[in-house]
N, C-alpha and C positions, 0 to 999 in steps of 0.2 A: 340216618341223618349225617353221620362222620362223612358215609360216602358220599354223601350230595356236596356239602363242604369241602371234602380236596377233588370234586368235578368241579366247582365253581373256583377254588384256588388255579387248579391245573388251566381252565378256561381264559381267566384273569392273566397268566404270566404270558399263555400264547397270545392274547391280547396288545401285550405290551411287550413285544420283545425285544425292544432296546433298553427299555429299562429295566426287564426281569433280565438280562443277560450284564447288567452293570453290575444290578446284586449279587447276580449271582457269582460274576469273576473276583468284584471286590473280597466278597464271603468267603470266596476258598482262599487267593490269594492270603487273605489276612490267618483265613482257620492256621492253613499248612502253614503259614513263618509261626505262628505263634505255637500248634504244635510238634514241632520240629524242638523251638527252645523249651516248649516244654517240658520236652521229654529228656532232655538235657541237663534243664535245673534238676529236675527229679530224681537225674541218676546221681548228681552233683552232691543232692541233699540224702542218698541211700549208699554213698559207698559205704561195704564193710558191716553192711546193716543185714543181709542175711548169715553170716555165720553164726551158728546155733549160740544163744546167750550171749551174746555175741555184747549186751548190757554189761555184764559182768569181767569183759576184757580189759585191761590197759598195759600199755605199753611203761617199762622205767624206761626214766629220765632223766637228765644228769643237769640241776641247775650251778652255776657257776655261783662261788660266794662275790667274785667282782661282778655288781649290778652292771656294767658295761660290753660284760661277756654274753653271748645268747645261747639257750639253751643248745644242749645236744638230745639227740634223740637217741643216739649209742648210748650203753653202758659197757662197763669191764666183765671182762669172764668169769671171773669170782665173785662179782657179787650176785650170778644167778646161783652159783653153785651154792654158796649163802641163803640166801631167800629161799632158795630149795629145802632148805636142809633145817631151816631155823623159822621159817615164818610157817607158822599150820594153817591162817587162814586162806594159804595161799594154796587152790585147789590142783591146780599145770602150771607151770612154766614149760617154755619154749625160746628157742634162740633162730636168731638170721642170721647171718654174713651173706649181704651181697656181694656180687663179682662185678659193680657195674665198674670199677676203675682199673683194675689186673683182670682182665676179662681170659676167662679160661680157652686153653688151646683145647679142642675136641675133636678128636679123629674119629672119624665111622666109617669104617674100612677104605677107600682110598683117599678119599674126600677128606680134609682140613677146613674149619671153621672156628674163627672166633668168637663166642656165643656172649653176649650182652647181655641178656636178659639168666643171669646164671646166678643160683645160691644158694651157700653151704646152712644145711638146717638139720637140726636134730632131732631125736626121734619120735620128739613126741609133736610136731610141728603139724601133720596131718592129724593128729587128736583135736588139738585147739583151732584149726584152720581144716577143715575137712575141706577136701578136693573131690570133683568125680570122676571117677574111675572109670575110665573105658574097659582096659584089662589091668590087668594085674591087681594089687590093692596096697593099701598102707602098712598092712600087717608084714604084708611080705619084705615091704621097703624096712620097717620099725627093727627088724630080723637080722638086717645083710647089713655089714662096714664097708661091705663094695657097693651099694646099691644105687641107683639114680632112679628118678623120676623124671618123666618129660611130657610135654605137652603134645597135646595132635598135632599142632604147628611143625612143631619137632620134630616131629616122630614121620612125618612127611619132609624137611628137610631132609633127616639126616639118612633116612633109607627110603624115602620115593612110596612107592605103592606097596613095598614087601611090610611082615610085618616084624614090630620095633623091637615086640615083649621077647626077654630071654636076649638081645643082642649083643654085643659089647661096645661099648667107648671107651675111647684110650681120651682121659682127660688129664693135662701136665703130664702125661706122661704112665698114668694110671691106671690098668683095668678097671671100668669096671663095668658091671651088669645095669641093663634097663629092667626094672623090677616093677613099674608101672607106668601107663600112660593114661592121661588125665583130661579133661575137655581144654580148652584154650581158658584162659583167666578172663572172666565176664568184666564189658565197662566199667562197673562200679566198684571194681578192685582195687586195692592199694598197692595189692601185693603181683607185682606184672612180669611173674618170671615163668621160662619153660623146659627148662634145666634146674632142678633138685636135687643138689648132691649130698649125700651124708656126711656131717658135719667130723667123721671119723677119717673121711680123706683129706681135711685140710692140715697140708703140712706145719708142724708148729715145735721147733726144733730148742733142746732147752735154752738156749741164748735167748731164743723168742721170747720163750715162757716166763721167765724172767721181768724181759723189758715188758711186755705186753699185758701180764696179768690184770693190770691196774689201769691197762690206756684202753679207754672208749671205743671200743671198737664191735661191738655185737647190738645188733635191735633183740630187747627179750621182755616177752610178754609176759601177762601172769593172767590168770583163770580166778577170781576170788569168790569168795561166798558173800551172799548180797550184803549188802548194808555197811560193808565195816574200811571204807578206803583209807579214811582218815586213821585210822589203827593201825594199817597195815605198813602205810606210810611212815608212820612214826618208828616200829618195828624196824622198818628197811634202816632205816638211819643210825639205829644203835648195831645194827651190827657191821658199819662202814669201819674200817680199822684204819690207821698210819696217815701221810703225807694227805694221800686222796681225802681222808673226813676232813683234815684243815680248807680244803679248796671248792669242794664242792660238796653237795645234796642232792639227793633222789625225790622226786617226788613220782607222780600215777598220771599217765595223759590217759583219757578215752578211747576206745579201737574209735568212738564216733567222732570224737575230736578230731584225729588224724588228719584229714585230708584237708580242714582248712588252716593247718598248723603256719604261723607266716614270720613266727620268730626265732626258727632253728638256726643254725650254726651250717647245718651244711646236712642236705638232708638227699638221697638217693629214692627216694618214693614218688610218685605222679600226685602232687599238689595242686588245688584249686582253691582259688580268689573270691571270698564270701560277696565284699562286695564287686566283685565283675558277674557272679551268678546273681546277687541281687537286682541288679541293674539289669541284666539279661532277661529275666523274670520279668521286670515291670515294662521292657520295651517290648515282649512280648503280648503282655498286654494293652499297652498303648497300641501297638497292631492292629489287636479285635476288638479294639474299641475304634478306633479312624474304621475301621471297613463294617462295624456297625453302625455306624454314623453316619455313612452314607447309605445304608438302607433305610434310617429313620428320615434321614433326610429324603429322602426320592418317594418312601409311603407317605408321608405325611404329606407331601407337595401332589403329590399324584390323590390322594384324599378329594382334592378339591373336586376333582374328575364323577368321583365316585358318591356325591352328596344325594342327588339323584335317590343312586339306587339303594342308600340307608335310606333315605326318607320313605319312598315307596314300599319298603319291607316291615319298618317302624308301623308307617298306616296302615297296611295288611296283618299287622298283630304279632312282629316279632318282639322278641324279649329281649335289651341289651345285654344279656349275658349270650344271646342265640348268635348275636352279632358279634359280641368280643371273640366266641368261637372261632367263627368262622373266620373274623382275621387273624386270629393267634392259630389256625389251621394252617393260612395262607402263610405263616411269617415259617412256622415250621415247616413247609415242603420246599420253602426255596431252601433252608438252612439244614434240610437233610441231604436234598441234592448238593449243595453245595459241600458237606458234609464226606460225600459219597467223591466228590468230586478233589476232595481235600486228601483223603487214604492213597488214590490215584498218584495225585500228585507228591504227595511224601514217600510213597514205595518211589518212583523215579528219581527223586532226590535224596534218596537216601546215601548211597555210596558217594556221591558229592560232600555231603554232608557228615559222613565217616572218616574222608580222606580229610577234611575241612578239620576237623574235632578231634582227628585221630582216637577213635573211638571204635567199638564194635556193635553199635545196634541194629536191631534186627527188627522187622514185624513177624511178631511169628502170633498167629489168630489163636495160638493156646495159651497165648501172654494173658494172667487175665491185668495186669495193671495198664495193658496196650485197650483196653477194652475201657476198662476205669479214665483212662486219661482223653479215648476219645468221649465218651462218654461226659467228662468234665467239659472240654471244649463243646462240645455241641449245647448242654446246658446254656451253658454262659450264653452264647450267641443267643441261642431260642429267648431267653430272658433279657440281654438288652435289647433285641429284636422288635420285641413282639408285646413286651407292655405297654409303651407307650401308644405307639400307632393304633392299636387294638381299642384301647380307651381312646384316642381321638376319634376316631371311625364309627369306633358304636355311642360316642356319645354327642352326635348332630342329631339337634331337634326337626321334626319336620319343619314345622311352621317356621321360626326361621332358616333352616338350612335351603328351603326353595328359592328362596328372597332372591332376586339376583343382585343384588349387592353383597350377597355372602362372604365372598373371594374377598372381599375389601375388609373387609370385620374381622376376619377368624387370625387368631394371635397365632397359629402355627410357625407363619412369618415370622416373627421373633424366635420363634427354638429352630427355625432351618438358619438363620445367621448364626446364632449361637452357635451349633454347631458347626459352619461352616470354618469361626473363627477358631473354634478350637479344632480342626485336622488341620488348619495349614500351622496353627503356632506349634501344635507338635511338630510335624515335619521339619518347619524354620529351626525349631531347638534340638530338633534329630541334624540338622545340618551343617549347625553353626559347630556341636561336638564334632563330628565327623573333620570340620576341616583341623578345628584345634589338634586330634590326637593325629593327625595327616603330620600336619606341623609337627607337633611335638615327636614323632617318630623319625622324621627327617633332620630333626636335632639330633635325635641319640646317633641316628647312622652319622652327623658329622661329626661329631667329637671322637670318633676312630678313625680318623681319613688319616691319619699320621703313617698306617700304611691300609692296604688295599689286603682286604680282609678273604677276597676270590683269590687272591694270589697265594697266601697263607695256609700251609697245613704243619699237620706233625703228626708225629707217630712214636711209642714208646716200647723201648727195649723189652724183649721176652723177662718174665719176672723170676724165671728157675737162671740166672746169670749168678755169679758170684761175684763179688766185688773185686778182684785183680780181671776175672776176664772180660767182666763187664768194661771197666778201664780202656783195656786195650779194643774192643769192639769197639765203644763207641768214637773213639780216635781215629779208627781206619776208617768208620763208616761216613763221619763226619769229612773228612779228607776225600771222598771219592763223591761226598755230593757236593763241595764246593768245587770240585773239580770239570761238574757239569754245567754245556752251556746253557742248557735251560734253568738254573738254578741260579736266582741272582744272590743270594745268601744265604747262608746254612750254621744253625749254632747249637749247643745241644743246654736242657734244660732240665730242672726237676718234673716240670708238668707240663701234658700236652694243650692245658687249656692258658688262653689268653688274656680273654677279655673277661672272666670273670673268677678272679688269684683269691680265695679267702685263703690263708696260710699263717694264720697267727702263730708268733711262737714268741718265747720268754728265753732266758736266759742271755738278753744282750745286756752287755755295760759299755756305759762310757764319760767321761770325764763330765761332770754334773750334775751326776744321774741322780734323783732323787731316790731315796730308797724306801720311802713309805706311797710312793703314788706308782698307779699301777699304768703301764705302757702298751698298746696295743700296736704292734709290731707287725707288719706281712713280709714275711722272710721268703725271693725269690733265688733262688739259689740258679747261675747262668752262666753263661760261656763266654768266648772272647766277641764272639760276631752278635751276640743276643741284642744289644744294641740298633745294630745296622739292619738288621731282621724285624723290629720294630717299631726304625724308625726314632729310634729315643734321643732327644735335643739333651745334648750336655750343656751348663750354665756355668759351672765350676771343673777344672780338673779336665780328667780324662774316663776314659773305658779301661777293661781289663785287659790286658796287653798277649799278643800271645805269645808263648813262651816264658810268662815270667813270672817265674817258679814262685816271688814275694806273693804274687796277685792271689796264689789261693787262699791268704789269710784276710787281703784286703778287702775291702766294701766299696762301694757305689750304692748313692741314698737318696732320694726326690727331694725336692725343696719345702714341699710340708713332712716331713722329720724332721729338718733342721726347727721348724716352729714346734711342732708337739714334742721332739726332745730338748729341744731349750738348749740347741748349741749354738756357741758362741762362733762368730767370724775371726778367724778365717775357718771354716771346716774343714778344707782340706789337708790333711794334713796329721787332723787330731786323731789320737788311738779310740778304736772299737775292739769288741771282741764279740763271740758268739764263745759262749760257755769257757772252755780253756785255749779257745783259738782267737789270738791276739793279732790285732795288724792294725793300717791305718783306714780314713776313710780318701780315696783317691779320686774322688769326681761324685756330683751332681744332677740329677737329671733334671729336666723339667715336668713338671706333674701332667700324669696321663692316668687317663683311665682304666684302670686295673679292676676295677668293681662295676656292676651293670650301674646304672643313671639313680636306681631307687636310693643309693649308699655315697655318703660323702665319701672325697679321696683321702687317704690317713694318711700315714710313715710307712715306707718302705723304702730295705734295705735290700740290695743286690749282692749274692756273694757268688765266689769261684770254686767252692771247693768242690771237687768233683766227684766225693762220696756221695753227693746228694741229688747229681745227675744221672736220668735215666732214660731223657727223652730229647727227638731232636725237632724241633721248629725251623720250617723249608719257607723261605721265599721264591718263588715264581719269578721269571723273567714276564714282562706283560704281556699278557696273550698264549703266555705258554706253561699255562696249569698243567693241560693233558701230558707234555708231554716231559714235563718235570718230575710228574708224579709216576709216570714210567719209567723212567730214570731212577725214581728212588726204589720204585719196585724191582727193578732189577738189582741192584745193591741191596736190598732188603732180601731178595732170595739167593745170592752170593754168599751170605752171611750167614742166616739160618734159612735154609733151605727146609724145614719141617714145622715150619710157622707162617701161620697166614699174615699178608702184609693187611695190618687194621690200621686205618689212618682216617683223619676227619681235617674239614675246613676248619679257619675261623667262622666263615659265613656261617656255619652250620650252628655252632656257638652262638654265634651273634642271635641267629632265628628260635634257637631256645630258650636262648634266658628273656628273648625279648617277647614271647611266643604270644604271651597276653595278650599284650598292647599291640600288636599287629590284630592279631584274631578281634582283639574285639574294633579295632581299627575296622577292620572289612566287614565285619557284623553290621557294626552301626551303620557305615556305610549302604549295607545291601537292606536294610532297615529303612533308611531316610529315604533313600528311592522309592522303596515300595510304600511308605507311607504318601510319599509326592504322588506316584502313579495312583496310589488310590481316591485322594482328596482333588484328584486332576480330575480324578473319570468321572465324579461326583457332582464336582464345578460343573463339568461339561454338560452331565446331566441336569443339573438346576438353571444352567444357561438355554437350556434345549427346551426344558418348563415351561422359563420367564416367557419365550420365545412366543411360544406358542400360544400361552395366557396373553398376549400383548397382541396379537397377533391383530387382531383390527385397529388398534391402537398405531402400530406401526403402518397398516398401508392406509390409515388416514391423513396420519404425518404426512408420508411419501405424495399421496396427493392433493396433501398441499404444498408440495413441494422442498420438504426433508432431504437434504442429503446423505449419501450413504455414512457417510464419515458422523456426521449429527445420528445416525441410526445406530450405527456402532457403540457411538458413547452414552447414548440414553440407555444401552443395554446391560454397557459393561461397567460403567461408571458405582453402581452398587456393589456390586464382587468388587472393584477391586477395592473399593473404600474397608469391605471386611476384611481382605487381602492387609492393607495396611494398617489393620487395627491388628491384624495375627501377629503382622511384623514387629508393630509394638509392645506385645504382650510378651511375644515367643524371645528376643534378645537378650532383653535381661538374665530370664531363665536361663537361656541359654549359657551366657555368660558365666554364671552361677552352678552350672552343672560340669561347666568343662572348667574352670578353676578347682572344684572339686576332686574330680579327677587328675590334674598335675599336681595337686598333693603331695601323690605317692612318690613324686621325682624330687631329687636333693636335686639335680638339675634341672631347668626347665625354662621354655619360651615364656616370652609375653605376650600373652592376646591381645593381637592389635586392631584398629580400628579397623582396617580393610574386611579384615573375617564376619564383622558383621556387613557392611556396604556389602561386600559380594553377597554374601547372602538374600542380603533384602531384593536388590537387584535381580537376582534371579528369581527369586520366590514371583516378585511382580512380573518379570516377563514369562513364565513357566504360565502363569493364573491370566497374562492377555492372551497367550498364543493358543489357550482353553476357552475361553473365554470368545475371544477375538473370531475365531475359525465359527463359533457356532451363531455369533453378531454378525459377520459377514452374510452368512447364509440366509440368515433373515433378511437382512438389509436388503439383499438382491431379490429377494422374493417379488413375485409381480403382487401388486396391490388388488389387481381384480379378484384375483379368486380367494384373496381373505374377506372383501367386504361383496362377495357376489350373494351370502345369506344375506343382508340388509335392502 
C-alpha cells in the first residue's frame, strides 16, 4: 500500500510540474538558509560544552568594588597560587596568558613569523582542557620547561609537509622543542590558539614580580567538586590580602557562561551576542515557515483540482485516514526530495558560509548531531507541511464535494490569504530592519570620517626593547617615516588600536578633585603629530609641541573631561598631574570617538611622556596605502632586521569591533530577499491558480468586450489588497524590531519616514510585477479555446 501511495505521490508531482517544482525550490531554498543558521545557533549555544565535566568548570573573576567599573575576566598570579594551596574543594586549577597583544616572534628555521593566536599555559592546562593529539602527548609537554604545543594549522605553517614533532622554535629568542601537535581548535572553542607555550618560558624578571603579582593579568580556571560554588567563593575571598581586598572581589563565571559574557572590561576570547543568535534563530525559522506556507498554500489551492478524485475513492470505500496517508505521503516525498536537495545545496555553500562566520564547519556523515539537526529540520517541515492539507483533502464529502459550486463554498480561501498576508508582512518587516541597520552602520562609519581609516595603520615596537633603547629607536624610526613621501603623518603612541582606546587609569589629580567620588579616566599617552594623524580639532590651546622638553609633563584633554572633572574655565592653563608627574593642561580637543558607538564618549586625557610609548600610527598620502606601508617595511627591517614587520589597518579595527552589526547587516539582508523571492514565487503561483480557475470567466468578459487593462485589475486587484493589508500589519512591527535593535547604540539614527514609504513602495511593485506578468498572460489569452468546452 506505502508503495502505491508514493507511485500516486510520484505520479501527482509529474502531473504538476510548475507547481511541484515551486515547492519544491521554495522547500530547499528555505530548508538550507534555515539549516545553515541552524547549525550556527547550535554551535553558538554548545561552545565549551564538550570538555569532559566540563559543568563543573569556572573561570575567576575580578569584580570591581566601584559598580561603574566592569568586570575583568583576568585575575592576579597569586591568587591561583592561593586557591591552589588553600581551597580543597578546588579539584585543578590552570592558567592562560594570551599573546594576543605582544604577539610572539617565532622562528622555525629560516622562516620568521608573528604568531597571534599564541599562549603561555601551565602544566596542568591539557588536564582541564584536553586537546587531541596527533603526536606527541600532554604528558610529554606536562614534563619539559622548553616545551610548546602547536596546532596542525601550525605545524603546516611552520614546517610545510616535514614533520613538526621533536623540532625546535626559537620563540623571543628561546629554544624550544615541539612536544606535541594537536587537531586545529573545533568552532565551538573559546579557547582559539595554535601555539602553547609553557608558562615556565614567560620572562618575568624580579621588578615584574613585584609590580605584577597583584595586576590582572592571567585567565585561571578551577575544576570544583559539584555542588559547593557558593562556598568556594566565599573561601577565594578570605584569603585576598592588602590594597587589592579594599578594591576589588572574586567571584565563579561558568566555562558555559563564557562566550555570551557582554560586560567585561576588555576581554581577548571569540564572543557571541545572545540576543543576535536569538534573533538569528527565529529568522531562521521565519524562513521555514514563509517556504512552508507556500506549499500549504499551492496544496490547499491545487485541492480544488483534486475533489473529483477524494470523492471517487471516498465512494469506492476508502477510509479518511487511507486518504490523510496518502497526502501526508505526498507532503513527505516533496520534503525529502527537497531535503536531499538541501544537503546539496549546503555542502556548496558551505565554505561561503565559513568565510562569512569565520567559522570551521564541516559535514562530516559520522557527525551524528549533523544527522540529529537534519533530521530536526526535515521534521519540522514534514509537520507544517503535511497536517493541514492532509485533513483538507481527506476530509471532502462526496455528495457535497461534486456539487459544482463547491469552489465557491470551501473556506480554504480565507487560510491561502491568511497566509498569503503573513509571508509578505514577514518579508516587509525583514526589510524595513534591513534598511534601518544599513542606516545605522553608515552612521557609525561616519562618525570617523575625521580621518580616512584605509589610510591608517600602525605597528608596535619589538617587546624584548629596554627603555633607553627603546627611546632612541623609536625617535629615528619616527624621523625616517615622516621623512617619506608617501607618508602624510607619522606619530608614535602607547597603542596600535584607534578606534576602540579602553585605558582606564587612576592616579590623576587636579585642582577640584573631588576625593570621595570615583573618576573614570582613559589615559592616551602620544606624540607631537598624534593629533594631525587623527585629525583631532583643538577648541582650546594647543598640541604638544616638538621639542619641548615641558610638554612631557603636560596634558591635552577632550571637552567632556572638562564636564565629568568639574573644571573650571579657563582650563588652559590649570595644573594636572599623573601620580608624581606634575604639569599643565595645554589645549583641548574636540570629542571624538575613541570607543565603538555601543559606549558613551567619557574624559580623556592626552599625555607625552614617552616611557609609555611603544607604537607608531602612520598616515597614508591618499591613494598611497601600498606604498607607504612599503616604506614603513623597509625602515621596519633597517631597524630590527630579525622581526617580522606585523602591522594592521584602522579599517581592520573598524570591521571587528563592528563585525556583528555588519554580519547580521548582510544576514538579514540575504534573509529578506529570500523570503521576498519565496512569497514572490508563491504569489506567482496563486496568480497562475486564480488564472486558470477564472479562466472562462475571463474570456467571457473579453467577449463581451473587456479590456486587457480591466482583465489585469479584476486579476490582480485581490493580491494586492492582501499586499497592502501585509503592509499594514508588517510596519509597525517592523518599526518595533528595528528600534529594538538601535538600543544597543549610545549613538544612533532616527528611523525616518522614508524607510517605511520605500518599503511599502517596493513590496507593491515587487507583488504587481508577480502578479502583473502572470495577469497579462491571461488577459491575452484568446477566448475561444477557454469557452470551446461550452
Amino acid at each position: 500500500m506505502i508503495r502505491n501511495y508514493i507511485k500516486i505521490a510520484w505520479r501527482n508531482m509529474l502531473a504538476h510540474k510548475v507547481t511541484s517544482f515551486i515547492n519544491l525550490f521554495g522547500l530547499t531554498i528555505g530548508m538550507a538558509a534555515a539549516f545553515l543558521i541552524f547549525m550556527w545557533v547550535k554551535n553558538e549555544f554548545s561552545f565549551d560544552a564538550y570538555y569532559p565535566q566540563a559543568a563543573d568548570i569556572y573561570r575567576l573573576t575580578t569584580f570591581s568594588a566601584n559598580a561603574d567599573e566592569k568586570t575583568d575576566e583576568r585575575t592576579p598570579y597569586v591568587l591561583g597560587e592561593a586557591v591552589r594551596e588553600q581551597i580543597p574543594n578546588v579539584k585543578l586549577l590552570t592558567r592562560i596568558y594570551p599573546l594576543t597583544i605582544f604577539s610572539p616572534t617565532v622562528k622555525a628555521g629560516p622562516n620568521v613569523f608573528k604568531d597571534k593566536t599564541a599562549a603561555y599555559i601551565d602544566a596542568n592546562w591539557f588536564a582541564m582542557f584536553p586537546a587531541d593529539f596527533i603526536k606527541g602527548s600532554a604528558e610529554n609537554f606536562q614534563g619539559s620547561p622548553n616545551g610548546v604545543v602547536i596546532s596542525v594549522r601550525n605545524a603546516k605553517k611552520y614546517f610545510g609537509d616535514e614533520d613538526a614533532l621533536g623540532r625546535t622554535l626559537t620563540i623571543n629568542g628561546t629554544n624550544c622543542t615541539v612536544l606535541g601537535i594537536v587537531k586545529n581548535f573545533p568552532a565551538n572553542s573559546s579557547f582559539r590558539y595554535d601555539l602553547y607555550i609553557s608558562s615556565a618560558l614567560r620572562p618575568v624578571t624580579p621588578a615584574m614580580r613585584l609590580t605584577y603579582n597583584w595586576a590582572n593579568s592571567y585567565h585561571t580556571f578551577v575544576k570544583l567538586t559539584s555542588g559547593n560554588k557558593f562556598s568556594v567563593v566565599n573561601q577565594i575571598n578570605k584569603v585576598i590580602d592588602g590594597d587589592w581586598k579594599n578594591n576589588y572581589s572574586v567571584g565563579l563565571v561558568a566555562l558555559s557562561d563564557i562566550h555570551f559574557e557582554n560586560d567585561l572590561k576588555l576581554s581577548v576570547l571569540k564572543h557571541g551576542d545572545k540576543k543576535t543568535t536569538n534573533i538569528l534563530l527565529f529568522l531562521g525559522i521565519l524562513l521555514l515557515v514563509i517556504a512552508c506556507v507556500n506549499y500549504v498554500n499551492l496544496t490547499t489551492a491545487k485541492s480544488l483540482l483534486r475533489i473529483k478524485e477524494v470523492s471517487v475513492k471516498k465512494i469506492i470505500g476508502a477510509e479518511r485516514w487511507q486518504l490523510y496517508t496518502q497526502f501526508t505521503i505526498e507532503s513527505a516525498l516533496i520534503s525529502l526530495l527537497a531535503l536531499m536537495a538541501t544537503f546539496v545545496l549546503v555542502f556548496v555553500c558551505l565554505p561561503w558560509f565559513n568565510n562569512f562566520t569565520d567559522n570551521h564547519f564541516i559535514l562530516s556523515l559520522n557527525d551524528p548531531s549533523l544527522w540529529m539537526l537534519l533530521a530536526a529540520t526535515f521534521i519540522c517541515t514534514l509537520m507544517l507541511n503535511s497536517i493541514y492539507p492532509a485533513l483538507l483533502l481527506s476530509s471532502f464529502k462526496p455528495a457535497v464535494a461534486l456539487r459544482s459550486n463547491y469552489a465557491d463554498n470551501t473556506k480554504g480561501g480565507i487560510l491561502r490569504r491568511t497566509l498569503v498576508v503573513m509571508q509578505f508582512a514577514i518579508s516587509i518587516t525583514l526589510v524595513v530592519v534591513t534598511l534601518v541597520i544599513y542606516k545605522q552602520i553608515s552612521f557609525v562609519g561616519d562618525q570617523y570620517k575625521n580621518y580616512d581609516r584605509a589610510q591608517l595603520f600602525s605597528f608596535r615596537l619589538p617587546s624584548s626593547l629596554q627603555d633607553d633603547a627603546k627611546k632612541l629607536q623609536m625617535k629615528g624610526v619616527l624621523q625616517q617615516l615622516q621623512a617619506q613621501s608617501s607618508i602624510q603623518s607619522a606619530a608614535v603612541s602607547s597603542s596600535t588600536d584607534v578606534i576602540n582606546v579602553e585605558n582606564i587609569w587612576g592616579g590623576f589629580n587636579w585642582e577640584g578633585r573631588d576625593a570621595d567620588m570615583h573618576y573614570d579616566i582613559t589615559f592616551m599617552p602620544a606624540g607631537e603629530n598624534f593629533n594631525k594623524v587623527l585629525n583631532l580639532q583643538l577648541v582650546q590651546g594647543r598640541w604638544f609641541k616638538n621639542g619641548n622638553t615641558n610638554d612631557e609633563h603636560n596634558f591635552v584633554i577632550n571637552q567632556e573631561a572638562i564636564n565629568q572633572l568639574g573644571l573650571k574655565q579657563p582650563v588652559v592653563g590649570q595644573h594636572f598631574s599623573l601620580d608624581k608627574d606634575t604639569g599643565i593642561i595645554v589645549g583641548v580637543v574636540k570629542n571624538f570617538h575613541y570607543l565603538d558607538l555601543h559606549k558613551k564618549i567619557g574624559a580623556v586625557v592626552f599625555g607625552n611622556n614617552s616611557w609609555y610609548n611603544n607604537s607608531f600610527v602612520v598616515k597614508s598620502e591618499p591613494g598611497a596605502q601600498a606604498a607607504a606601508l612599503k616604506a614603513a617595511s623597509i625602515i621596519w627591517q633597517k631597524y630590527f632586521p630579525d622581526e617580522p614587520f606585523d602591522y594592521h589597518f584602522a579599517s581592520d579595527d573598524f570591521n571587528r569591533i563592528y563585525n556583528a552589526e555588519q554580519k547580521s547587516s548582510q544576514l538579514v539582508w540575504i534573509f529578506s530577499a529570500l523570503a521576498i523571492l519565496i512569497s514572490c514565487m508563491g504569489l506567482y503561483a496563486l496568480a497562475s491558480f486564480s488564472a486558470v480557475q477564472r479562466n472562462k470567466e475571463i474570456g467571457i468578459r473579453k467577449v463581451l468586450g473587456a479590456s486587457v487593462a480591466g482583465i489585469v485589475k479584476l486579476i490582480s486587484i485581490d493580491f494586492i489588497r492582501l499586499v497592502f493589508i501585509s503592509i499594514f500589519i508588517a510596519l509597525p512591527i517592523g518599526w518595533v524590531v528595528a528600534d529594538m535593535w538601535l538600543q544597543d547604540f549610545v549613538y544612533r539614527i532616527n528611523i525616518e519616514w522614508w524607510v517605511f514609504a520605500l518599503t511599502a513602495i517596493g513590496a507593491l511593485v515587487i507583488a504587481f510585477i508577480t502578479i502583473g506578468f502572470q495577469s497579462v498572460k491571461a488577459a491575452l489569452a484568446n477566448p475561444v479555446k477557454s469557452l470551446r468546452s461550452e
